[in-house]
N, C-alpha and C positions, 0 to 999 in steps of 0.2 A: 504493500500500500504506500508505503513511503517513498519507494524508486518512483515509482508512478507519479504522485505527485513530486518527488524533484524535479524529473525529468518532464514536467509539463510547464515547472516552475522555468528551466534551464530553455524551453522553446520563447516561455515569452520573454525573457529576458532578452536572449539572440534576437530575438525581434523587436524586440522595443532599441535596442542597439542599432541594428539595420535602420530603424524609422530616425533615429538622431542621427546618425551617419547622413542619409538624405538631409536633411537638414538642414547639418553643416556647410554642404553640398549647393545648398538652395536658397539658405538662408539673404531676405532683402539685402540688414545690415549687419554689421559689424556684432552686436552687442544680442541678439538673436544667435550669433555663430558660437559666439563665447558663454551661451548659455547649454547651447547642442553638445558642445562638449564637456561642458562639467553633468551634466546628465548620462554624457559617454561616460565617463568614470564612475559615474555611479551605478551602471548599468555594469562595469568590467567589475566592478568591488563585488556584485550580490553574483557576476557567473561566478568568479574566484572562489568565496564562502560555498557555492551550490557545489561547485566541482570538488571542494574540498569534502563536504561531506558525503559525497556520493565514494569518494577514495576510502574516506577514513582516516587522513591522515590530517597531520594540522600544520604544514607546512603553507597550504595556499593561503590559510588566515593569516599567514605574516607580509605573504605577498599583496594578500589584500589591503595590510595595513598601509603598505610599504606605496602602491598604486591610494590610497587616501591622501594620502602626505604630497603623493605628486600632482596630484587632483587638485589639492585646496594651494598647493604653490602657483599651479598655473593660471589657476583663476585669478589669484589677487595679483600677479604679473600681469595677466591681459589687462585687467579692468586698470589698473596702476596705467596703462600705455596707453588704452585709450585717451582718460582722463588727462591725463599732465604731457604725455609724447616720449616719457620715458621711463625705464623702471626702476632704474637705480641713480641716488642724487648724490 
């Protein structure tokens, strides 16, 4: 019962990923783009966790932390660039 809903859990995730990918892709402006992707990471964080428990093992939950940490850096770098034109002062 539990593989089954992972594994339904792990399709929409892939696809809710796929639908931000587009997005990104499509996106009007700038600040729509820089939103597609911090959704990407949070859509890579919940496959990382699905995948790790589908293994057993708990190595993907570090990688998932590890993918957080780079998630919430890039986002306050983009939004920092839009805002000011640069990231570091």
């Amino acid at each position: 019962m539990i593989g089954s809903a992972a594994t339904f859990a792990f399709g929409c995730f892939a696809l809710a990923m796929l639908m931000n990918l587009w997005k990104v892709v499509t996106a009007p402006n700038v600040a729509d783009r820089i939103l597609a992707l911090d959704t990407m990471f949070i859509n890579a964080i919940a496959l990382m966790v699905l995948y790790g428990l589908a293994l057993g093992t708990e190595i993907f939950f570090e990688a998932a932390m590890i993918i957080a940490m780079l998630g919430f850096v890039s986002t306050v770098a983009y939004a920092r660039f839009i805002l000011r034109g640069n990231i570091i002062e």
